[in-house]
CHARMM-style PDB file with segment names, atoms N, HN, CA, C and O in Angstrom:
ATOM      1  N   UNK     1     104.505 132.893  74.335  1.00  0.00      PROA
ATOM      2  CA  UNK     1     104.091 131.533  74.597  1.00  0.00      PROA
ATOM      3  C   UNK     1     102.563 131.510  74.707  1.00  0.00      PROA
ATOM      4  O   UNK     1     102.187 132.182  75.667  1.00  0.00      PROA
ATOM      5  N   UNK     2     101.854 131.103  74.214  1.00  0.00      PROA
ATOM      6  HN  UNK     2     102.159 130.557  73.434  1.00  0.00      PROA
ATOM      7  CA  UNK     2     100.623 130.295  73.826  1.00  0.00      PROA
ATOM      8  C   UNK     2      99.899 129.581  75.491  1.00  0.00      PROA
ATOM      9  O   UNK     2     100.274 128.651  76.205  1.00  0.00      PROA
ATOM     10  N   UNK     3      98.941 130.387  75.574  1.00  0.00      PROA
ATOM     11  HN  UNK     3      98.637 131.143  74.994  1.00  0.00      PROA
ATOM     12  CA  UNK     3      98.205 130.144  76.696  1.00  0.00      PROA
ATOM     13  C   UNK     3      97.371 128.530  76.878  1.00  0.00      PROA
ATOM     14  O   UNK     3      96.377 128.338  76.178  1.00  0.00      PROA
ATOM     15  N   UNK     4      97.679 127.810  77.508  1.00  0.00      PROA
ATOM     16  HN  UNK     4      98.487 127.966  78.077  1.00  0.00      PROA
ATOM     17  CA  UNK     4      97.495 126.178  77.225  1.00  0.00      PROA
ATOM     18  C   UNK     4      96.190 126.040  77.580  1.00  0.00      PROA
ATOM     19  O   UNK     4      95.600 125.155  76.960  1.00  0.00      PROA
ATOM     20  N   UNK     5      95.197 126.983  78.843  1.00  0.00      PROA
ATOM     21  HN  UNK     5      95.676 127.702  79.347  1.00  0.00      PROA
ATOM     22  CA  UNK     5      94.118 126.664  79.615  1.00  0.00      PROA
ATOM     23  C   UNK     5      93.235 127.220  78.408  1.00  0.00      PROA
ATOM     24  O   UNK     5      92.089 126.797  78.563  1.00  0.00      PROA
ATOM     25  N   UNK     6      93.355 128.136  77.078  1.00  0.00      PROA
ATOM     26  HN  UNK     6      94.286 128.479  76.951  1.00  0.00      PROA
ATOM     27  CA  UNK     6      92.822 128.629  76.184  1.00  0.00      PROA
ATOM     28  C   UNK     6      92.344 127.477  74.937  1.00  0.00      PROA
ATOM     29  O   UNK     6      91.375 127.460  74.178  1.00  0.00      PROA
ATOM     30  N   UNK     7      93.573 126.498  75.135  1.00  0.00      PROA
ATOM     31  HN  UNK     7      94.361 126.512  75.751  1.00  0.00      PROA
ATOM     32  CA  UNK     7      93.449 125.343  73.735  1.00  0.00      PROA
ATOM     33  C   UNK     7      92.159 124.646  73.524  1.00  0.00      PROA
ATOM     34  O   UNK     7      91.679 123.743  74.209  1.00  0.00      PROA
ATOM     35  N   UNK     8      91.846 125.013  72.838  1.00  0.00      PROA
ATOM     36  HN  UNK     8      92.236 125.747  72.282  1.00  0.00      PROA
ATOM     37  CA  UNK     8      90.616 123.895  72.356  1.00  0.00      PROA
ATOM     38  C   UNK     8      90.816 123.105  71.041  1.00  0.00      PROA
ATOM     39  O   UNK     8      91.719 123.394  70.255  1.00  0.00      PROA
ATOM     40  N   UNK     9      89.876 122.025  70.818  1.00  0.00      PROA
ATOM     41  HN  UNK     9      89.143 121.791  71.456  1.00  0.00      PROA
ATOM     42  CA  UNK     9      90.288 121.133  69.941  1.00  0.00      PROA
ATOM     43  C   UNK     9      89.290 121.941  68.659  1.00  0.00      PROA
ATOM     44  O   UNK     9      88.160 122.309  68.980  1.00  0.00      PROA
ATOM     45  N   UNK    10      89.738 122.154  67.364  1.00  0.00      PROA
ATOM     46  HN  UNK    10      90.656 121.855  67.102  1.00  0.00      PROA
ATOM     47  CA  UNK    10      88.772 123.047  66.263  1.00  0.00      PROA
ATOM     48  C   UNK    10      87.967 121.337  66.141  1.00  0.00      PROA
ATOM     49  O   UNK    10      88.288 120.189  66.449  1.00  0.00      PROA
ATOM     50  N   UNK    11      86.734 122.045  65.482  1.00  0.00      PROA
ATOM     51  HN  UNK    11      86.473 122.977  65.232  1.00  0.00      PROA
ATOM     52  CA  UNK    11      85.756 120.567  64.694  1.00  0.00      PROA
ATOM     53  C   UNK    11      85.764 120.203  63.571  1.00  0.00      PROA
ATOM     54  O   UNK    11      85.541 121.003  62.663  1.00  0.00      PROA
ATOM     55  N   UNK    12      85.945 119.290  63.409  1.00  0.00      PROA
ATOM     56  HN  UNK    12      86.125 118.640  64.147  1.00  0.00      PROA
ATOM     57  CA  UNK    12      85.986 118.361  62.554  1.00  0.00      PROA
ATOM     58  C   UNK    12      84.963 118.534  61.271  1.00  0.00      PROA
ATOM     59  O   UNK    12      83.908 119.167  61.293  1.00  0.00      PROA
ATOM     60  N   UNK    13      85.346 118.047  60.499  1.00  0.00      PROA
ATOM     61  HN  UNK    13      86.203 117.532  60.481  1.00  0.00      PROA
ATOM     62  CA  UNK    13      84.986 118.219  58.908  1.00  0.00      PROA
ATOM     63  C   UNK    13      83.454 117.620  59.282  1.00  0.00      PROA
ATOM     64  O   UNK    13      82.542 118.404  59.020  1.00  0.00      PROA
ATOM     65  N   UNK    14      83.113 116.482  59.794  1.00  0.00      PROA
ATOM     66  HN  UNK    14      83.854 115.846  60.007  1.00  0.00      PROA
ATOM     67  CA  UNK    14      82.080 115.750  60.313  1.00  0.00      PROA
ATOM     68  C   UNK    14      81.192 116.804  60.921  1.00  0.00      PROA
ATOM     69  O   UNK    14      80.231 117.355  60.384  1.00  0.00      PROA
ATOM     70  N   UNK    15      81.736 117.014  62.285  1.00  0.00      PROA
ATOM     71  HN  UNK    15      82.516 116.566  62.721  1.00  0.00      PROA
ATOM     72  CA  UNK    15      81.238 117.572  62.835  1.00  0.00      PROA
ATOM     73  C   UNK    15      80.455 119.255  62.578  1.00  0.00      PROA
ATOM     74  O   UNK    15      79.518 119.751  63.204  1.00  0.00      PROA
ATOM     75  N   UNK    16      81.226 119.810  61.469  1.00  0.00      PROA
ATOM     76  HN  UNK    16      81.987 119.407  60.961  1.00  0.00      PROA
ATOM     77  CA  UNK    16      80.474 121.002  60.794  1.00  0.00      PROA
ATOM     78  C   UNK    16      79.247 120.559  59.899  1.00  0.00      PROA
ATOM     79  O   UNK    16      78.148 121.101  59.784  1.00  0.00      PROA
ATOM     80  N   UNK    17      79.729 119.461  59.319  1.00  0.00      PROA
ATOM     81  HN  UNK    17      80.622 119.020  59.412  1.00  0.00      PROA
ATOM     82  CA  UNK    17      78.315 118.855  58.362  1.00  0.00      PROA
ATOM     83  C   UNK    17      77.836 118.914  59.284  1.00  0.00      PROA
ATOM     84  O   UNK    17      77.584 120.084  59.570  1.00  0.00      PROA
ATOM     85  N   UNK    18      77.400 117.929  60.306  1.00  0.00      PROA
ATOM     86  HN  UNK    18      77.605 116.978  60.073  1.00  0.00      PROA
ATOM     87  CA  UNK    18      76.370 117.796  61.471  1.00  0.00      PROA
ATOM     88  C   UNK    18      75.530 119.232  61.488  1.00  0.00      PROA
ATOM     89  O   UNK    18      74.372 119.478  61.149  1.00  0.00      PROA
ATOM     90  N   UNK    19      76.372 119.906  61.912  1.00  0.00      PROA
ATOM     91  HN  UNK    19      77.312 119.706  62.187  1.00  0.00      PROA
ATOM     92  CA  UNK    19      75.682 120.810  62.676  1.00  0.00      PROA
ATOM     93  C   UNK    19      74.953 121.886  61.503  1.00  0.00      PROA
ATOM     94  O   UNK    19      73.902 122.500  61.690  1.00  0.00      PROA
ATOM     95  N   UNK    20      75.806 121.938  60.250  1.00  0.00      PROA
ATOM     96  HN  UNK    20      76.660 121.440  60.098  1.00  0.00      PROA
ATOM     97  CA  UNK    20      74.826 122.740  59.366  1.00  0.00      PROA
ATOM     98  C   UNK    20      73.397 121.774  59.154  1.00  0.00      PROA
ATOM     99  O   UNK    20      72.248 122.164  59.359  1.00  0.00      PROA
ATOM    100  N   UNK    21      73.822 120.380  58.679  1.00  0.00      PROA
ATOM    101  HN  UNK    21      74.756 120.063  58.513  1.00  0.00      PROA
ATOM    102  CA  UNK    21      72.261 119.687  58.968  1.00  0.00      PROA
ATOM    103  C   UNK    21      71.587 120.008  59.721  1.00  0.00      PROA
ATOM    104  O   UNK    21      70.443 120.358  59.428  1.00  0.00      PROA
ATOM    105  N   UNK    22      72.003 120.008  60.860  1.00  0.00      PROA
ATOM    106  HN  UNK    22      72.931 119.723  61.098  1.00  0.00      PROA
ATOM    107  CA  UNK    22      70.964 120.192  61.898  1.00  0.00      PROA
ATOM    108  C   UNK    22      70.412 121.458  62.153  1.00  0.00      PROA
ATOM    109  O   UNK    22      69.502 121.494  62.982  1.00  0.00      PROA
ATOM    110  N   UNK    23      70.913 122.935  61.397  1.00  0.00      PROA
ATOM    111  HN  UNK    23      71.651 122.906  60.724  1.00  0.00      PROA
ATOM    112  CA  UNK    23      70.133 123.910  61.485  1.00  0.00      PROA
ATOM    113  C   UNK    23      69.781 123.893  59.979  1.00  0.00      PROA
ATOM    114  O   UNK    23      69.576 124.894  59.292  1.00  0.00      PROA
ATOM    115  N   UNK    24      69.752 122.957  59.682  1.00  0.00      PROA
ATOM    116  HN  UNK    24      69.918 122.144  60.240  1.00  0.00      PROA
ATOM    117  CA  UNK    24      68.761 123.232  58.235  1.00  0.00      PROA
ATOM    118  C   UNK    24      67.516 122.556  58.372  1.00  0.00      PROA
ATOM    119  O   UNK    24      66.489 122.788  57.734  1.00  0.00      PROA
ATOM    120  N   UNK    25      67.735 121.490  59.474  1.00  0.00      PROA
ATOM    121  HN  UNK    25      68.569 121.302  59.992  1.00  0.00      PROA
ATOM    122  CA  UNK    25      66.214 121.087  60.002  1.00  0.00      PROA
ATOM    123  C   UNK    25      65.141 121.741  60.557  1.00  0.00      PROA
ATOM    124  O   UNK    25      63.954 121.553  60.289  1.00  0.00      PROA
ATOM    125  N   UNK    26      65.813 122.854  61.679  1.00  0.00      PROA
ATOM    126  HN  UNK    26      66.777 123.007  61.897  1.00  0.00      PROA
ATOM    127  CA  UNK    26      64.982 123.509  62.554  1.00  0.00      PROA
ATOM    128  C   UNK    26      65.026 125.081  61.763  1.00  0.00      PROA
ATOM    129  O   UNK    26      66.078 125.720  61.795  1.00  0.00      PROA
ATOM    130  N   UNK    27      64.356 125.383  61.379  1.00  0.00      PROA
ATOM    131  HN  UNK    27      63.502 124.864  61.353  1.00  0.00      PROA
ATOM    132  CA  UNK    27      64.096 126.917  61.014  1.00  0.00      PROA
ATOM    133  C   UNK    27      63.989 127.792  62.002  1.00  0.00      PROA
ATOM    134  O   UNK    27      63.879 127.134  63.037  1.00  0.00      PROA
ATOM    135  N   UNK    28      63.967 128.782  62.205  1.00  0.00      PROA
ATOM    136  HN  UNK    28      64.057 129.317  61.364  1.00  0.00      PROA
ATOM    137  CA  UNK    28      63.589 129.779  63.704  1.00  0.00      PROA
ATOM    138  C   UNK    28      62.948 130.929  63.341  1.00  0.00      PROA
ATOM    139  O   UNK    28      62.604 131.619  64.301  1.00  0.00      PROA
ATOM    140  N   UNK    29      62.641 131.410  62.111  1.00  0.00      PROA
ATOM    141  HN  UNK    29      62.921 130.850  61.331  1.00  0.00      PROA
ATOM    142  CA  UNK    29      61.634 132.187  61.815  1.00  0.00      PROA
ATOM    143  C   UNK    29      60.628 131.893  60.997  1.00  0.00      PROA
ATOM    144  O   UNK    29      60.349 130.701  60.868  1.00  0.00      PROA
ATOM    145  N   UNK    30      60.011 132.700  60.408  1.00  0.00      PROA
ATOM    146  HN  UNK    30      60.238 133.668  60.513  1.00  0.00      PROA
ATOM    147  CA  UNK    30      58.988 132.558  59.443  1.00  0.00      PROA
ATOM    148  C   UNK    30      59.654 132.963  58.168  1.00  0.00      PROA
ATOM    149  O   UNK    30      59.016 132.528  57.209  1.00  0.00      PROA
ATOM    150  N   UNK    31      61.184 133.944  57.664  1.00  0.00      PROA
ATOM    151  HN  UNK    31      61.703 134.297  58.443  1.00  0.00      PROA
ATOM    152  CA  UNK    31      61.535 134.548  57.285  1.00  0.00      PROA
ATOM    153  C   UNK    31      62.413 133.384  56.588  1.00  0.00      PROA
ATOM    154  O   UNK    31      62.738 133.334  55.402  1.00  0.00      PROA
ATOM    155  N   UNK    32      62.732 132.416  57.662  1.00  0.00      PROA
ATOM    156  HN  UNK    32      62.468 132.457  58.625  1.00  0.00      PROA
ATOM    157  CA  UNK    32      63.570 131.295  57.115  1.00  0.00      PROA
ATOM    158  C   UNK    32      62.881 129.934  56.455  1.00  0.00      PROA
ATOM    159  O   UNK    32      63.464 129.032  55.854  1.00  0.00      PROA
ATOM    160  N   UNK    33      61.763 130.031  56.687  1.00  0.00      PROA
ATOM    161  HN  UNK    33      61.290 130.764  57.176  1.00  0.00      PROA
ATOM    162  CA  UNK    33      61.140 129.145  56.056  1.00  0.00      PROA
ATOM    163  C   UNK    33      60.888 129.677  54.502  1.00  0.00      PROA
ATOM    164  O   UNK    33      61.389 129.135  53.516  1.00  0.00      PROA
ATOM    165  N   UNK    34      59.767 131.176  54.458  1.00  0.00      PROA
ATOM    166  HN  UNK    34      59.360 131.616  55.258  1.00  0.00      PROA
ATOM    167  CA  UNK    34      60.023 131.826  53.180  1.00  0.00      PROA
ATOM    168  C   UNK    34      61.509 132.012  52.583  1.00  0.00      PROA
ATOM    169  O   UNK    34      61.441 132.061  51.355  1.00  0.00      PROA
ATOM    170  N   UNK    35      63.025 132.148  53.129  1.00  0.00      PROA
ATOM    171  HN  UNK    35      63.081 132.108  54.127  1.00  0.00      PROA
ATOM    172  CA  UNK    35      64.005 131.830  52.189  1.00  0.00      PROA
ATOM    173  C   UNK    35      64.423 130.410  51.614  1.00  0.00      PROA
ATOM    174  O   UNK    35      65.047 130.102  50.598  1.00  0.00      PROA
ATOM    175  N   UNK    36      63.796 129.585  52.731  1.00  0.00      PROA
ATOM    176  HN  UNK    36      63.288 129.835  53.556  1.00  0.00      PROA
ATOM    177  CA  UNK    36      64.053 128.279  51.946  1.00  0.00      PROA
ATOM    178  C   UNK    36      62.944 127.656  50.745  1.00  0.00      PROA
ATOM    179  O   UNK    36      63.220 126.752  49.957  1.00  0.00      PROA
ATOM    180  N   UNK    37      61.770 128.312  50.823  1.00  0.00      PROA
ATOM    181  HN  UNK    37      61.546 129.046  51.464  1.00  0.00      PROA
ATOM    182  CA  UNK    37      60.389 127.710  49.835  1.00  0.00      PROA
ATOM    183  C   UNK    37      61.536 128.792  48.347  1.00  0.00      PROA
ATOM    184  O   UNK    37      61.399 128.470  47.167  1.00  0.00      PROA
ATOM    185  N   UNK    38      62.315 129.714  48.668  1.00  0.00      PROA
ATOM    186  HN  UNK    38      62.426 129.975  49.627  1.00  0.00      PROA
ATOM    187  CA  UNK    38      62.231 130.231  47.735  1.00  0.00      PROA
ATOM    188  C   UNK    38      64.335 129.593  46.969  1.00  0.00      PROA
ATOM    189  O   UNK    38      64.890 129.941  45.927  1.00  0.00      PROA
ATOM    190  N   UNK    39      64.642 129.015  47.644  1.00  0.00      PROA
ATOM    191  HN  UNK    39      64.191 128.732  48.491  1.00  0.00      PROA
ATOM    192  CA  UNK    39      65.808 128.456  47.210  1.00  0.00      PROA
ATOM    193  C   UNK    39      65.389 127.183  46.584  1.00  0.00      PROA
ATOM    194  O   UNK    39      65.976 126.751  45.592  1.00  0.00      PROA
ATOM    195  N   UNK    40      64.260 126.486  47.205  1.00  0.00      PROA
ATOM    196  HN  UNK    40      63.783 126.836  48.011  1.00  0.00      PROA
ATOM    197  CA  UNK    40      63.727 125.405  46.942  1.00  0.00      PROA
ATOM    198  C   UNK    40      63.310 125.686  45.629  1.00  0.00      PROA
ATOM    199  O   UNK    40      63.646 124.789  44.855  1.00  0.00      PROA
ATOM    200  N   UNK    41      62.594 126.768  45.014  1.00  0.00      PROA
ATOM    201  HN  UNK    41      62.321 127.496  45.642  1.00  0.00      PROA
ATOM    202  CA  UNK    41      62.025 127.393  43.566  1.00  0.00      PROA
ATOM    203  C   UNK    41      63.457 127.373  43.010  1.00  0.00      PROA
ATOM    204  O   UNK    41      63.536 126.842  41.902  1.00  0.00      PROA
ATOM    205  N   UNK    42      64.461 127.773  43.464  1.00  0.00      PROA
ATOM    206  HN  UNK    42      64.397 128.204  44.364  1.00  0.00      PROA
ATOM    207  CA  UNK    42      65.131 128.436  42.723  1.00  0.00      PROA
ATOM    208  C   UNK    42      66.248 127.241  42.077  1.00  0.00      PROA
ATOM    209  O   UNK    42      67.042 127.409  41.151  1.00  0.00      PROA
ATOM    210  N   UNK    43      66.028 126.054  42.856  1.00  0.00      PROA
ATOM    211  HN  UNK    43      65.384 125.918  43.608  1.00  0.00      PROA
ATOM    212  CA  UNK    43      67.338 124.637  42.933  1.00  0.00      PROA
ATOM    213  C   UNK    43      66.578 124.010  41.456  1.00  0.00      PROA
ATOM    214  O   UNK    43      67.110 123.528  40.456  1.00  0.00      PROA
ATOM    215  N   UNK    44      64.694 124.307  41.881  1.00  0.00      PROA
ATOM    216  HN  UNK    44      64.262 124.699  42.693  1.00  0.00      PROA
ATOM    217  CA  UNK    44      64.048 123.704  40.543  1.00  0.00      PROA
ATOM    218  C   UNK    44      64.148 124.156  39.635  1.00  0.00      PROA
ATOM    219  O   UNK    44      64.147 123.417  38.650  1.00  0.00      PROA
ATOM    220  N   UNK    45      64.278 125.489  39.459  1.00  0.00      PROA
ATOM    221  HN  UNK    45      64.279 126.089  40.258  1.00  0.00      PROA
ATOM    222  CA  UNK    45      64.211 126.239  37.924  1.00  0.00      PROA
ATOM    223  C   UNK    45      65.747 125.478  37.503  1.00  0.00      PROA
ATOM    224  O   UNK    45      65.746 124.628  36.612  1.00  0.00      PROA
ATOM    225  N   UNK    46      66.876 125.806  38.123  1.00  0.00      PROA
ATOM    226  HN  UNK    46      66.876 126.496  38.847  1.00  0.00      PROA
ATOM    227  CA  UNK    46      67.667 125.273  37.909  1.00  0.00      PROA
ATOM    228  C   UNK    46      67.833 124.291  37.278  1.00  0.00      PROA
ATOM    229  O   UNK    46      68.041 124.341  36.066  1.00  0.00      PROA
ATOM    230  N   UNK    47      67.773 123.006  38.057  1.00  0.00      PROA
ATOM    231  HN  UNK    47      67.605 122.966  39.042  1.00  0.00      PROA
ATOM    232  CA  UNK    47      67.589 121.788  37.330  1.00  0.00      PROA
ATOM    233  C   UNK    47      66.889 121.604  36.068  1.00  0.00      PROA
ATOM    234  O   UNK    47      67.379 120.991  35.120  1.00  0.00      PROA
ATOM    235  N   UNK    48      65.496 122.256  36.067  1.00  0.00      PROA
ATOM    236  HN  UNK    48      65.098 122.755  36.837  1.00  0.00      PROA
ATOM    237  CA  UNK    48      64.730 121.950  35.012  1.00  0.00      PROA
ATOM    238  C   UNK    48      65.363 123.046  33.795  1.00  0.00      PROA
ATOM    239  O   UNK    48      65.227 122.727  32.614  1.00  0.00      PROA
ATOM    240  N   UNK    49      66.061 124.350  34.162  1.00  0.00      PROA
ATOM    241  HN  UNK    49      66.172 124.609  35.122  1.00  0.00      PROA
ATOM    242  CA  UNK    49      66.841 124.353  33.103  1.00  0.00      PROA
ATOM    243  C   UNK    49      67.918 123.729  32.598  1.00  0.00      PROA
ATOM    244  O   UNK    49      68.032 123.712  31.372  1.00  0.00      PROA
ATOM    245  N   UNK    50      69.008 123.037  33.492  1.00  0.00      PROA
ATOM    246  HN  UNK    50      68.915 123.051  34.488  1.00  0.00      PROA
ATOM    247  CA  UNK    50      69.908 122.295  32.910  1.00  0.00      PROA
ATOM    248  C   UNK    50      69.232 120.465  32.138  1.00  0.00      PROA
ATOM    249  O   UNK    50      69.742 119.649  31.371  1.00  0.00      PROA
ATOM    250  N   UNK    51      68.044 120.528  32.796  1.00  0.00      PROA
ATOM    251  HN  UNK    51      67.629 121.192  33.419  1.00  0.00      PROA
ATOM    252  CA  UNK    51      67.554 119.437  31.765  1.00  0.00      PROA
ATOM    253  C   UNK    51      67.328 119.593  30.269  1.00  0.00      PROA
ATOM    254  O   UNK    51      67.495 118.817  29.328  1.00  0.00      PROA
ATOM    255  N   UNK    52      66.801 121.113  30.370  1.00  0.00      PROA
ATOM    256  HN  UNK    52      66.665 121.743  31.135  1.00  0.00      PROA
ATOM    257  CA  UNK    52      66.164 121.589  28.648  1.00  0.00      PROA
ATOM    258  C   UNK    52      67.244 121.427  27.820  1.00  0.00      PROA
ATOM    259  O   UNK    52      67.300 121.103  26.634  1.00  0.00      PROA
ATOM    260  N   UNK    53      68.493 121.828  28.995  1.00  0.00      PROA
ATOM    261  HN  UNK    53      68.447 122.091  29.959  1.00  0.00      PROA
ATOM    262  CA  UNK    53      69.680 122.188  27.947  1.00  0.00      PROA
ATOM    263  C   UNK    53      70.228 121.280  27.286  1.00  0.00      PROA
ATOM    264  O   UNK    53      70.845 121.558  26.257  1.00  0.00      PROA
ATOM    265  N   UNK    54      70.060 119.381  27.966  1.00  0.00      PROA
ATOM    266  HN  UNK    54      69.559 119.156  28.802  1.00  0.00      PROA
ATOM    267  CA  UNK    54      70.912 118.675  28.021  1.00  0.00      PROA
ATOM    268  C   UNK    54      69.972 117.808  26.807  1.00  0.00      PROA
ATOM    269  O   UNK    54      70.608 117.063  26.062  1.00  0.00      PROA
ATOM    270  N   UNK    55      68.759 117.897  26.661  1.00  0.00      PROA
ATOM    271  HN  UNK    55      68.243 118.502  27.266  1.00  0.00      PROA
ATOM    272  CA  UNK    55      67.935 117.769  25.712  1.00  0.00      PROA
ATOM    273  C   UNK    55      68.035 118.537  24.415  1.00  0.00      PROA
ATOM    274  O   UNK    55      67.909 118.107  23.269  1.00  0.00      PROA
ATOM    275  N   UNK    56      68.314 119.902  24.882  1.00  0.00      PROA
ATOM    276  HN  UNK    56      68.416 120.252  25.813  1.00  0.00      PROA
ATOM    277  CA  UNK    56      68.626 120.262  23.384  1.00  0.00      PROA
ATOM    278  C   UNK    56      70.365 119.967  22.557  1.00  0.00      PROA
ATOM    279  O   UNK    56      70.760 120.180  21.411  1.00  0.00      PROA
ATOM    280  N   UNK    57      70.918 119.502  23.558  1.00  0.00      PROA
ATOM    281  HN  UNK    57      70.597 119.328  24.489  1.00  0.00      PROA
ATOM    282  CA  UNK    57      72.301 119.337  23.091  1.00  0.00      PROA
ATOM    283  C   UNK    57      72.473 118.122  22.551  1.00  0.00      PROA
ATOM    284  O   UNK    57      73.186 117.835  21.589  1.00  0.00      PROA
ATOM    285  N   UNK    58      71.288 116.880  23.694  1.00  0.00      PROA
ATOM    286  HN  UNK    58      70.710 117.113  24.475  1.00  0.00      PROA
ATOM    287  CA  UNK    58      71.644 115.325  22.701  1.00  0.00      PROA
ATOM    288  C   UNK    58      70.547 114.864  21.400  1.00  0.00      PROA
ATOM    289  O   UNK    58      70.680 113.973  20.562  1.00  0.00      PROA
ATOM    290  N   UNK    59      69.452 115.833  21.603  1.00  0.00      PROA
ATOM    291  HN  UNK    59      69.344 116.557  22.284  1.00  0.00      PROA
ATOM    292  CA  UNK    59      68.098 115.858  20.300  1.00  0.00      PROA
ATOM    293  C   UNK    59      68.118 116.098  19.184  1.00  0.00      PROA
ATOM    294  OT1 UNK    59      67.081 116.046  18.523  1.00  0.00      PROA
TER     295      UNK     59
END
């Protein structure tokens, strides 16, 4: 039998967004700021390659 004073309620679909937002606001190192300048490079190359591509496919 399942200890009742143990139950907690899990969080909510909402409530995990929240909270990853909210540590994507506050950084806590210097280490995390340099991984994000460099995901930030990396979301652009991205994009700007799926633009070239989408240009060379309708040109």
């Amino acid at each position: 039998m399942p200890c009742v004073m143990n139950k907690a309620e899990k969080p909510t679909l909402r409530q995990k967004w929240r909270g990853f937002v909210e540590f994507l606001h506050r950084p806590k190192t210097r280490f995390d700021i340099r991984d994000r300048g460099r995901a930030l490079v990396l979301f652009l190359l991205i994009v700007a390659g799926l633009m070239w591509v989408v240009e060379k496919i309708t040109g």
